[in-house]
C-alpha positions as CSV (number, residue, x, y, z in Angstrom):
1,X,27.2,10.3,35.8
2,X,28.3,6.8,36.4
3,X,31.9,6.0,36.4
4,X,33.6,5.1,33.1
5,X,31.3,7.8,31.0
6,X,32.4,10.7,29.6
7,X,30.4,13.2,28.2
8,X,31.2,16.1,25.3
9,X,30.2,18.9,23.6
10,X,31.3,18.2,19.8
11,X,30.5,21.3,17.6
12,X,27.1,21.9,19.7
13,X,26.3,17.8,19.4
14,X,26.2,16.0,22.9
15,X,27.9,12.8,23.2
16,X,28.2,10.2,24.9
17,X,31.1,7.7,24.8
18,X,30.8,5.0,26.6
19,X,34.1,3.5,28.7
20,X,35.3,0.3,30.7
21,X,35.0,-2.5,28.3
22,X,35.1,-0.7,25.3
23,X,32.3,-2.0,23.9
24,X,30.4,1.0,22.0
25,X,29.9,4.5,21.8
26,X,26.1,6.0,21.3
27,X,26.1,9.6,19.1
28,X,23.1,12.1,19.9
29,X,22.3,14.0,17.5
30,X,19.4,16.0,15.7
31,X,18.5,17.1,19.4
32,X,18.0,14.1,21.0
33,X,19.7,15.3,24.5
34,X,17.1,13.6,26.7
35,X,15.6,16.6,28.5
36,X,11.9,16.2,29.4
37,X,9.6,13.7,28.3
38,X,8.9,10.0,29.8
39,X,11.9,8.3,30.5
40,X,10.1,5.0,28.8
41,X,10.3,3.2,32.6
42,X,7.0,3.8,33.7
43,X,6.6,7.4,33.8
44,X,3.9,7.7,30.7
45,X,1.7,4.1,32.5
46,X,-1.4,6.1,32.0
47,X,-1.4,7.7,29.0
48,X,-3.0,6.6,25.9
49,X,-2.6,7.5,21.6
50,X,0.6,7.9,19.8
51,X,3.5,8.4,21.3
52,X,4.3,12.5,21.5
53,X,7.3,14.0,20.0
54,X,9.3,13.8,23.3
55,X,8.4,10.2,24.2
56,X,9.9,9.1,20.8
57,X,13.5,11.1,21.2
58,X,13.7,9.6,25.1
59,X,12.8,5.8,24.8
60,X,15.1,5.7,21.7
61,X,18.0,7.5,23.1
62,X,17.4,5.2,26.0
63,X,17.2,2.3,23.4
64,X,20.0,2.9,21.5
65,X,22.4,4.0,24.5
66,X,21.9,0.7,26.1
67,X,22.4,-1.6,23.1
68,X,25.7,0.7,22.3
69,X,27.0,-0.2,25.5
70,X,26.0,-4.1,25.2
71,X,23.2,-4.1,27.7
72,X,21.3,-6.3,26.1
73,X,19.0,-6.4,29.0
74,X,18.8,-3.0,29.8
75,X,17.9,-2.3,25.8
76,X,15.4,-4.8,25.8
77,X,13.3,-3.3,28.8
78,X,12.7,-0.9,26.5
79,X,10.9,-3.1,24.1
80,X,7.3,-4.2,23.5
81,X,8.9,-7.9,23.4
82,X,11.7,-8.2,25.3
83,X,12.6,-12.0,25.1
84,X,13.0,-11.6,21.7
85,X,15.1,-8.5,22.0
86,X,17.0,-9.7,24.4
87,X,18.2,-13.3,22.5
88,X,18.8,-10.9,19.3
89,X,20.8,-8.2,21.7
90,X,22.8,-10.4,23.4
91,X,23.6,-12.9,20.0
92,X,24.3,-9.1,18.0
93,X,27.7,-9.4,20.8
94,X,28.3,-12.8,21.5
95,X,27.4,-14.8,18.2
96,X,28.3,-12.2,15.9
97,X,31.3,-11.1,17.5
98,X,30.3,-7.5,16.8
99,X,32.2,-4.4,19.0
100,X,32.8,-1.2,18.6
101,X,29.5,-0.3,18.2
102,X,28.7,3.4,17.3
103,X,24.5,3.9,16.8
104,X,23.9,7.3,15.3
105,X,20.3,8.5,15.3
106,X,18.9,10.7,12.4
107,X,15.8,13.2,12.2
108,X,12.9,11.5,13.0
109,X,9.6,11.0,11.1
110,X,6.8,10.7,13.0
111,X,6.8,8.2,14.9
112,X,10.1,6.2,12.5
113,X,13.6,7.1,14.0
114,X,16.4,6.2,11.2
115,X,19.7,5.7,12.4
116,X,23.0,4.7,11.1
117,X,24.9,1.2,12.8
118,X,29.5,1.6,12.4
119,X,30.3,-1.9,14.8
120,X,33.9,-3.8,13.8
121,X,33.1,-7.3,12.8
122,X,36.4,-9.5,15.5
123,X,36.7,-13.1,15.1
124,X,39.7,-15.1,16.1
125,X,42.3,-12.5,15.5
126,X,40.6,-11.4,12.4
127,X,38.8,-7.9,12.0
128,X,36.2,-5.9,9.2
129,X,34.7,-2.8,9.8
130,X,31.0,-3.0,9.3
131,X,28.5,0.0,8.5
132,X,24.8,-0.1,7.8
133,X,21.6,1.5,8.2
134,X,18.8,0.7,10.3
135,X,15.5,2.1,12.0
136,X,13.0,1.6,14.8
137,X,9.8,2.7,15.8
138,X,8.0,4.3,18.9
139,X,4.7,2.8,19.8
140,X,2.4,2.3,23.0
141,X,2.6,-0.4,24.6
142,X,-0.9,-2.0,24.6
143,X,-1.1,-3.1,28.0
144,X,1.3,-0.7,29.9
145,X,0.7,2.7,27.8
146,X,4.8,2.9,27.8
147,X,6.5,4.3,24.5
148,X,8.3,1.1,23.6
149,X,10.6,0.3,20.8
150,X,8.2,-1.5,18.2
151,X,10.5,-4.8,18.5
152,X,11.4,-6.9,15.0
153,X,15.0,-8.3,14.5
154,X,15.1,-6.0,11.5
155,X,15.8,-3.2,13.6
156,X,18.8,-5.4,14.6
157,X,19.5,-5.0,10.7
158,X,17.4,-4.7,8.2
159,X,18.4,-8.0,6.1
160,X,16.9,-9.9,9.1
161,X,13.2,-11.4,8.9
162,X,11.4,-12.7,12.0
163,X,13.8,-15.5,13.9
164,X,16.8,-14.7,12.2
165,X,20.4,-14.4,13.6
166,X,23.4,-13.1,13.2
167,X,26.1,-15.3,13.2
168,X,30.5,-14.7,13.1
169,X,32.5,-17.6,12.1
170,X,33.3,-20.5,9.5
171,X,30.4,-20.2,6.8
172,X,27.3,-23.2,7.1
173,X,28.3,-24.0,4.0
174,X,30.9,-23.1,1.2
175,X,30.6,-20.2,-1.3
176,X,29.9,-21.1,-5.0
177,X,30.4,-19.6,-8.0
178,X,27.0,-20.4,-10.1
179,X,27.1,-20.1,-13.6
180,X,24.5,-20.3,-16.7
181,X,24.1,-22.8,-19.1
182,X,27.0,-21.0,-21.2
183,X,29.4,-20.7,-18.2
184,X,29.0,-16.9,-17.4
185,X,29.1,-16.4,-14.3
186,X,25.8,-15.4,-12.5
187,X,26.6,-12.4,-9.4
188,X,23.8,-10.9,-7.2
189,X,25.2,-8.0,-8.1
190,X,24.3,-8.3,-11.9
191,X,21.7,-10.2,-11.1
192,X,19.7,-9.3,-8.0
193,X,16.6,-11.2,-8.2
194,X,18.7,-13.9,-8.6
195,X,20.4,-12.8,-4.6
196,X,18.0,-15.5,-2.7
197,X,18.5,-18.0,-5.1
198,X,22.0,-18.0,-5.4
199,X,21.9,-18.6,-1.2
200,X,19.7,-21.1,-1.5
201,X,21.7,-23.2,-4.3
202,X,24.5,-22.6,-1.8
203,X,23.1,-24.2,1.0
204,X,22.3,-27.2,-0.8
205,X,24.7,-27.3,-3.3
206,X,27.8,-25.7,-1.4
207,X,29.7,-29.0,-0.4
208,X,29.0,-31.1,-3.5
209,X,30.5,-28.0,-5.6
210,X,33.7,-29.2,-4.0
211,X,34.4,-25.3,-2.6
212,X,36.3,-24.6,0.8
213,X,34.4,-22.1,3.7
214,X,35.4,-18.9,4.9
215,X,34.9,-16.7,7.7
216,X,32.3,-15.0,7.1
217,X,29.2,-12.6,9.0
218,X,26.3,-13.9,7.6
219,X,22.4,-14.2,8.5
220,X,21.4,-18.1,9.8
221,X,17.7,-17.6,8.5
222,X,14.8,-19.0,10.6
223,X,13.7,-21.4,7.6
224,X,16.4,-23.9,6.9
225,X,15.2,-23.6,3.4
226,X,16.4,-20.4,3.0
227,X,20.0,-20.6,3.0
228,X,22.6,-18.0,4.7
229,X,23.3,-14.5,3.7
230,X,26.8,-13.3,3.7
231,X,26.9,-9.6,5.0
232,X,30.5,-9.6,5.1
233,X,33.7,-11.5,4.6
234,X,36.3,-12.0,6.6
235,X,38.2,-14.8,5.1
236,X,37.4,-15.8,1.5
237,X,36.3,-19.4,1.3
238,X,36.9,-21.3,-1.9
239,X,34.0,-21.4,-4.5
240,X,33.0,-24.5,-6.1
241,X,31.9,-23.8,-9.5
242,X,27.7,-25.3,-10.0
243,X,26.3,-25.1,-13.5
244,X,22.6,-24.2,-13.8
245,X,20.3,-24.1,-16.3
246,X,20.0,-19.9,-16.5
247,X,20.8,-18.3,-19.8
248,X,22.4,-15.3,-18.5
249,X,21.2,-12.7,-21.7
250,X,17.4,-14.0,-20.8
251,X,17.7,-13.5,-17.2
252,X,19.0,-9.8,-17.8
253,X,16.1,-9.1,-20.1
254,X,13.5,-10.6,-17.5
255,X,15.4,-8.3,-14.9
256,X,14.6,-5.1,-16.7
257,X,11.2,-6.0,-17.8
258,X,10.0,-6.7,-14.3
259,X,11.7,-3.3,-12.8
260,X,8.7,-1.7,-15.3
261,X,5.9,-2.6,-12.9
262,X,5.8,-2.7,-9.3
263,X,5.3,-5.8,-7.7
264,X,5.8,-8.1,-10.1
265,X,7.4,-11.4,-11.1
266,X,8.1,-13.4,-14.5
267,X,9.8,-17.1,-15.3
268,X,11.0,-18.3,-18.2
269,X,11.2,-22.0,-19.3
270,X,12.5,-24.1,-22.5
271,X,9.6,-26.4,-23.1
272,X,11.9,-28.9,-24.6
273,X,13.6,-29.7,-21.6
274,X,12.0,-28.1,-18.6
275,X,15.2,-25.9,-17.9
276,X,14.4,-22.8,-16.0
277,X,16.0,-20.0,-18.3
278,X,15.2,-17.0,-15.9
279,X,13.5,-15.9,-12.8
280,X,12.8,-12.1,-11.4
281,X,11.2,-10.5,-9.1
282,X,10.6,-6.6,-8.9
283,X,8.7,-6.6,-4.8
284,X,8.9,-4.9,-1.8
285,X,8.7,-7.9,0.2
286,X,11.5,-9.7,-1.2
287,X,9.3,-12.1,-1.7
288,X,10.6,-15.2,-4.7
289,X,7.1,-15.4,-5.8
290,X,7.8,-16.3,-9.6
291,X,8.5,-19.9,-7.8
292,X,6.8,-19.5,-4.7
293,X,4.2,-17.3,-5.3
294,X,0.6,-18.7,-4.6
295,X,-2.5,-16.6,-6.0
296,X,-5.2,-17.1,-8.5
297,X,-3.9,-16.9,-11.9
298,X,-7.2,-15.8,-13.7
299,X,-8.1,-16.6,-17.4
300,X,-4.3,-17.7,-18.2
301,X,-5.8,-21.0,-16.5
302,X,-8.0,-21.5,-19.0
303,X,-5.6,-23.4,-20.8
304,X,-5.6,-26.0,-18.7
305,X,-9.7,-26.1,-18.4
306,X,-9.8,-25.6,-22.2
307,X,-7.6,-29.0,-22.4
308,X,-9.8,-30.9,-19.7
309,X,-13.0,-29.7,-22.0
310,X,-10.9,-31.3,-25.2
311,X,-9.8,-34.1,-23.1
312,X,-13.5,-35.1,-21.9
313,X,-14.6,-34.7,-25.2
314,X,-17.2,-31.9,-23.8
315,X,-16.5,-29.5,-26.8
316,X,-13.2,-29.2,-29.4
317,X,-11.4,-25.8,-30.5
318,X,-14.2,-25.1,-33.6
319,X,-17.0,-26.9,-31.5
320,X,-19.6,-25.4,-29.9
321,X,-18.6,-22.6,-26.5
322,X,-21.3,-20.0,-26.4
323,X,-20.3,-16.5,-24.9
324,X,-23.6,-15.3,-23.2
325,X,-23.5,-12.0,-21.2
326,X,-23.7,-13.9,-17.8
327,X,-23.6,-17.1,-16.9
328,X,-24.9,-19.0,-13.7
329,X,-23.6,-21.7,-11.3
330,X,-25.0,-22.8,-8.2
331,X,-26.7,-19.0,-7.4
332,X,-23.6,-17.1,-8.5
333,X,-23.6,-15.0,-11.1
334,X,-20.2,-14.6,-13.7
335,X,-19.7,-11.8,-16.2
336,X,-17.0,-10.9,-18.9
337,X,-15.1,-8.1,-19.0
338,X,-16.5,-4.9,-19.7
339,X,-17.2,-4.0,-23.0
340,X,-17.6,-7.5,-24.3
341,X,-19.9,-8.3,-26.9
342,X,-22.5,-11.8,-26.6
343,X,-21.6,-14.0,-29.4
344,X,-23.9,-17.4,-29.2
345,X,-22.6,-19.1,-32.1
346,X,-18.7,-18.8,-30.7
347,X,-16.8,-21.8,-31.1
348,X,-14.3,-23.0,-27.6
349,X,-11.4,-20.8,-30.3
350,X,-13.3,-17.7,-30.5
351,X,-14.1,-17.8,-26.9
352,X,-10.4,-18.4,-25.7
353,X,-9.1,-15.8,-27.4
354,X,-11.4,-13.6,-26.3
355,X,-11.5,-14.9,-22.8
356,X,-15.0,-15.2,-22.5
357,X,-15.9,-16.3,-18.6
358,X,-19.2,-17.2,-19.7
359,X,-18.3,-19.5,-22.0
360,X,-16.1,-21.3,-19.6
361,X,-18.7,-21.7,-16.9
362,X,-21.5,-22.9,-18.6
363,X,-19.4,-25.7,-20.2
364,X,-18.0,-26.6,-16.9
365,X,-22.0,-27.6,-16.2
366,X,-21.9,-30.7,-19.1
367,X,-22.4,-34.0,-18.4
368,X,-19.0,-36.4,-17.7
369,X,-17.4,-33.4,-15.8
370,X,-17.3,-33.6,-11.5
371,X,-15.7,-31.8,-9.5
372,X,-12.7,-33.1,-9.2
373,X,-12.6,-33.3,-13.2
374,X,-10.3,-29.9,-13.3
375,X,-8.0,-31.4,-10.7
376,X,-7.6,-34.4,-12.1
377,X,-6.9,-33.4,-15.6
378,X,-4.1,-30.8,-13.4
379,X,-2.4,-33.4,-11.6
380,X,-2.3,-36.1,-14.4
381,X,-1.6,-34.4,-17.6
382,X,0.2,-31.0,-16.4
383,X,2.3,-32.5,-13.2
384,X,0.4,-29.4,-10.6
385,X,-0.8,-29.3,-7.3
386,X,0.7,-32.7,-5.5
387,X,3.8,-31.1,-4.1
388,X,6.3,-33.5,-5.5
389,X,8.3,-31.0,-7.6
390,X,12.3,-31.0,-7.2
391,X,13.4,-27.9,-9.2
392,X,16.8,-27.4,-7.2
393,X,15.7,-24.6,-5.1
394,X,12.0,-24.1,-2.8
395,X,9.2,-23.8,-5.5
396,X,5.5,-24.3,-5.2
397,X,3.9,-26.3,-7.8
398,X,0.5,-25.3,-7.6
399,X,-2.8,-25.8,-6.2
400,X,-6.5,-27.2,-8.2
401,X,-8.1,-28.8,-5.8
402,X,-11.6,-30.4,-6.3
403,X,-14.0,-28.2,-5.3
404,X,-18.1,-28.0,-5.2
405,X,-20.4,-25.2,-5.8
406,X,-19.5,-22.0,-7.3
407,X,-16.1,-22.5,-6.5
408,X,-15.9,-25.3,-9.4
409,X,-17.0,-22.6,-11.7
410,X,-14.4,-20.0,-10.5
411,X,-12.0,-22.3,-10.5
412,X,-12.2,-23.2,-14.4
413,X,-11.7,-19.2,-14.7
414,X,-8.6,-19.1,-12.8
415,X,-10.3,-17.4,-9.5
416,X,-12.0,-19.5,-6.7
417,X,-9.7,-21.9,-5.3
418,X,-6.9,-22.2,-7.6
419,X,-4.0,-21.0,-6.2
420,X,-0.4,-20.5,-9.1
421,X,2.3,-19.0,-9.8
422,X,5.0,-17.5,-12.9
423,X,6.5,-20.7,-12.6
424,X,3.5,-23.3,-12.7
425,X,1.8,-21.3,-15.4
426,X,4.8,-21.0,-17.4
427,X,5.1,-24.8,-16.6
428,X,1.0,-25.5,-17.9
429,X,2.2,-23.2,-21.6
430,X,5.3,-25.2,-21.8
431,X,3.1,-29.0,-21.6
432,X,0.3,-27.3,-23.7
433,X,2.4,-26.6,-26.5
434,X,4.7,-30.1,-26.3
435,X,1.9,-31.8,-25.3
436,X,5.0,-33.6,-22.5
437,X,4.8,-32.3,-18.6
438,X,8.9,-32.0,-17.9
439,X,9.3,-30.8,-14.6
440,X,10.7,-27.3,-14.0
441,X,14.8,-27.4,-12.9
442,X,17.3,-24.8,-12.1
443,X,20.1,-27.2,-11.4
444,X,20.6,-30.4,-13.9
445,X,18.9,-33.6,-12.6
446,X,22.7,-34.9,-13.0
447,X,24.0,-33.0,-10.3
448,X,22.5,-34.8,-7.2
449,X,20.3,-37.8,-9.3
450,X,17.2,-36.3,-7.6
451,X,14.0,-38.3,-8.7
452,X,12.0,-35.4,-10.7
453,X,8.1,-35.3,-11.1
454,X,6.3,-37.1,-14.1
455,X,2.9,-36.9,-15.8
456,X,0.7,-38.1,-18.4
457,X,0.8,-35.2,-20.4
458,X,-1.6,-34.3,-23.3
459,X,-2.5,-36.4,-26.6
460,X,-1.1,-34.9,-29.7
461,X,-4.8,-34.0,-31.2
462,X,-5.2,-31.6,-28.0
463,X,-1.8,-30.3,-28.2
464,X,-3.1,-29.3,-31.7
465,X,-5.7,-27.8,-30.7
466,X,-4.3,-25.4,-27.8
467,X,-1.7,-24.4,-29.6
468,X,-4.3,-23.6,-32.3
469,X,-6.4,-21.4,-30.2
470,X,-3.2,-19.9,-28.4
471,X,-1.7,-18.9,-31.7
472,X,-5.4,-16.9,-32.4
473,X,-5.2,-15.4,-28.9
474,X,-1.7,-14.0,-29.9
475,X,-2.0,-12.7,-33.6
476,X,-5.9,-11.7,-33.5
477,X,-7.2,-12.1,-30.2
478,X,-6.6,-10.4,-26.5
479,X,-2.8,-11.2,-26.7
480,X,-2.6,-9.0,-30.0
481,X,-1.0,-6.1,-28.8
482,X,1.3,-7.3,-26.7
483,X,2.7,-10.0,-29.1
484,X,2.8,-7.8,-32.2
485,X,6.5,-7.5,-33.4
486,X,6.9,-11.4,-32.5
487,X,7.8,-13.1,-35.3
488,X,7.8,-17.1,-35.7
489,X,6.1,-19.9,-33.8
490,X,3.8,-17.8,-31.1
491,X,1.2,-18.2,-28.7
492,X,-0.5,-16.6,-25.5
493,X,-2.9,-16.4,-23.2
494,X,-4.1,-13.2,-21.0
495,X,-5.4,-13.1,-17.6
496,X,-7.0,-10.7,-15.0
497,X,-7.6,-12.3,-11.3
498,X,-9.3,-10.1,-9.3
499,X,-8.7,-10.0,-5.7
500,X,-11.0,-9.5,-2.8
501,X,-9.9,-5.8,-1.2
502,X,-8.3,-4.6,-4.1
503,X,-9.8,-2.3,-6.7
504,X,-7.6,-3.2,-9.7
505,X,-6.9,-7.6,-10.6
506,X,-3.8,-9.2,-10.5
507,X,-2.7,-9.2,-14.2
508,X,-1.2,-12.1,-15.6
509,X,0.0,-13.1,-19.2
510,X,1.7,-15.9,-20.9
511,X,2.8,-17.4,-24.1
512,X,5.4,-18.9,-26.1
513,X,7.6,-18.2,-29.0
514,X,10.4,-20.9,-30.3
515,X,11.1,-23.1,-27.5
516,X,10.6,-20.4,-24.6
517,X,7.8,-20.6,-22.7
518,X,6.7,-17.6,-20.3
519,X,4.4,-16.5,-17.6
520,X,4.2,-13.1,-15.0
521,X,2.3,-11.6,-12.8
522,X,2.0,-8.1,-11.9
523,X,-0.3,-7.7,-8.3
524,X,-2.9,-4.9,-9.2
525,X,-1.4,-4.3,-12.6
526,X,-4.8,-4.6,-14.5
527,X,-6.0,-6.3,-17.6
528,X,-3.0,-9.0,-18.6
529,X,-2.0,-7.1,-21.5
530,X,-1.4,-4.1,-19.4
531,X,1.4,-4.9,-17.1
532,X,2.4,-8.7,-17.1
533,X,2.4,-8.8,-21.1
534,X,4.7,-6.5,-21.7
535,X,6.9,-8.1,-19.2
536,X,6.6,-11.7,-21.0
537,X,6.9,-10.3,-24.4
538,X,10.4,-8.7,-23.5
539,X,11.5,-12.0,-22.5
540,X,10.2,-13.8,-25.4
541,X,12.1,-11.6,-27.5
542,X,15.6,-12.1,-25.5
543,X,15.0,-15.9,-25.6
């Protein structure tokens, strides 16, 4: 045994402790004591499959024994990239200024070996403990048929997404203290979907908030977009209070509703003004798609197709939209729902609030109408798809682009090309039922004088006549159920986007009440009024 390691028996668990510089200590536990299997240096070169039981307890011990002792190098030969662990081993010591570090390795499963981080966080005479939990994974190397450490800075820890650091010192920007249009304060903490926001208002809004910086260990994200995430404070900065435009109560209702359904997102806007209200999230991926998600949005975009057919002067909410049981375009082939009943006397009303495909498609076919006709009337009269939005934070504001063959059909259903998300649709019912495109903000214009995005928006008669056929779609037609126990000025639209690979659509839903317009969508979570309505309709009710 080399000279400044000592190892111990404690209570039948075999430790090591590593000396000299101080630097860590490495815990073996649940067996892993390093007899037998390949030593992960070139012993297992031939062999091929999964990794074997003994394979995975030696490569991580080796692992996890030379990043405890702050080999970053020798750690990293153990790796199935190891530039990349290497930069991320060797910044974990000198960038974050972490020591101390204790790794202890919990029962495996399968090929997934859990293990729990204790490091002290140093930086100029300043000292935290820090304790977290991490994992890796065994896996054979493609090209040497080594078990290897299945490298991802997220074994690092598990806050950390591809090119992301871990940095010790004076924060990148000061720490705010963001609060709703009431002044309540807004915390990840009672608010989580509201975590990667909050960090991104902070980058941008940090110094103009007037706060001071503190010392801080925080994750220096690979998009400069993203802003820094404080894992732990040293030294408290000074916040700079920055208003937004959250109501706090509706951002707690859209925070329940959403942790209903599994992967699934909502916004919230007042029509009046544009204000975001709330945002949430409920994903596995972390993902902000309520602004930045980017997916078809199904029938909930025939809104915006029913106000280019007005618009055109192709047909009018009690003219003429027949609902056959298929409909053709260019060789494809579109259906309705199942269960759906052919109505050829249905007016553009009865077939929106039915959501009738066929009815859209074979109108989309009428003389005046190209096929840039649907992106046209989006960019114009709703403000979507020319990437000029400035909400405050990243957002995506949506994608119609002109397209030919069937896709021009699929696109005036919501599938096809046409690409949205909770905010852009919530965005479309917010212009539909004002009739004026006001682009989405989460921070007042007022705060930095940013130039925001304008449009044409609608003429008054097809204002009428949307919010005609959305107030059906809520009282009598598909939005019934979910909208039942609304009371006052309503409206809604339901949506199912199917996806190619999955067996179950996207659902989607939106609608109105008062001066709160809404829109989610719940990946795989049906028919609209299954998963994404119910999430709407408890907003509409907090707002």
């Amino acid at each position: 045994m080399r000279k400044g390691i000592k190892a111990v028996v404690v209570g039948g668990v075999f430790t090591v402790m590593v000396g000299g510089a101080g630097y860590g200590a490495y815990n073996l536990v649940n067996g892993l004591s390093g007899d037998g299997g390949s030593s992960g240096a070139g012993s297992s070169a031939a062999r091929t499959g999964p990794p074997t039981e003994d394979e995975i307890r030696e490569v991580s011990r080796q692992f996890l024994t030379a990043w405890a002792k702050g080999d970053a190098a020798q750690a990293a030969a153990y790796t199935d990239n190891r530039a990349a662990a290497s930069l991320a081993l060797t910044g974990y010591r000198e960038d974050a200024h972490l020591t101390k570090v204790k790794l202890t390795p919990k029962a495996a499963s399968g090929a997934r070996v859990p293990f729990s981080v204790s490091a002290t966080v140093s930086y100029k005479g300043r000292s935290k403990p820090l304790a977290y939990e991490s994992e890796l994974r065994i896996v054979r190397g493609k090209t040497t048929g080594r078990a290897l450490v299945d490298w991802s800075e997220a074994v690092v820890h598990p806050s950390l997404k591809r090119g992301d650091t871990l940095v010790t010192g004076e924060a990148a920007t000061p720490p705010i203290e963001a609060v709703d249009r009431a002044g309540v304060v807004l915390t990840k903490k009672e608010y989580p979907s509201l975590g990667p926001v909050l960090d991104q208002l902070r980058a941008k809004y940090g110094e103009q908030a007037g706060g001071q910086p503190g010392i801080e260990l925080y994750v220096r994200p690979a998009d400069e977009n993203a802003g820094t995430r404080t894992l732990l404070t040293l030294a408290k900065g000074k916040a700079g209070k920055l208003p937004t435009t959250l109501s706090a109560g509706v951002q707690k209702a859209a925070e329940r509703a959403v942790l209903r359904y599994g992967e699934s997102s909502v916004v919230a806007v007042k029509p009046s003004t544009g204000e975001i209200l709330a945002l949430a999230n409920h994903r596995e991926d972390a993902f902000n798609a309520a602004l930045q998600g980017k997916v078809a949005p199904g029938s909930t975009m025939k809104i915006l197709t029913a106000a280019m057919l007005i618009d055109k002067g192709i047909t009018k909410a009690e003219g003429a939209a027949p609902c056959p049981d298929t409909a053709t375009w260019q060789s494809q082939t579109f259906h309705n729902l199942k269960g759906m009943a052919p109505n050829e006397n249905a007016t553009l009303a009865d077939s929106f609030a039915r959501s009738c495909n066929t009815s859209f498609v074979k109108l989309i076919d009428e003389e005046g109408l190209t096929d840039a006709s649907l992106t046209e009337e989006a960019q114009h009269k709703f403000g979507l798809g020319r990437d000029d939005w400035k909400v405050g934070v990243p957002s995506f504001d949506g994608s119609v682009p002109a397209s030919g063959g069937p896709d021009r059909a699929a696109n005036a259903i919501g599938q096809g090309q046409v690409q949205m998300s909770p905010l852009t649709m919530a965005s479309v019912t917010a212009t539909a039922m004002t009739g004026t495109f006001r682009q989405p903000v989460i921070v007042p214009k007022s705060l930095d004088d940013r130039d925001l995005a304008t449009a044409d928006g609608l003429p008054s008669s097809t204002v009428a006549q949307l919010r005609q056929m959305m107030h059906r779609t809520a009282v009598s037609g598909t939005g019934v159920r979910t909208m039942a126990g609304l009371g006052g000025d309503i409206g809604a639209k339901t949506g199912s986007a199917e996806v190619d690979g999955r067996e179950k659509s996207d659902s989607w839903f939106t609608g109105y009440r008062g001066d709160v317009a809404a829109a989610a969508m719940t990946q795989e979570g049906g028919h609209g009024g299954d998963a994404a309505g119910p999430i709407v309709a408890a907003v509409l009710r907090a707002g």
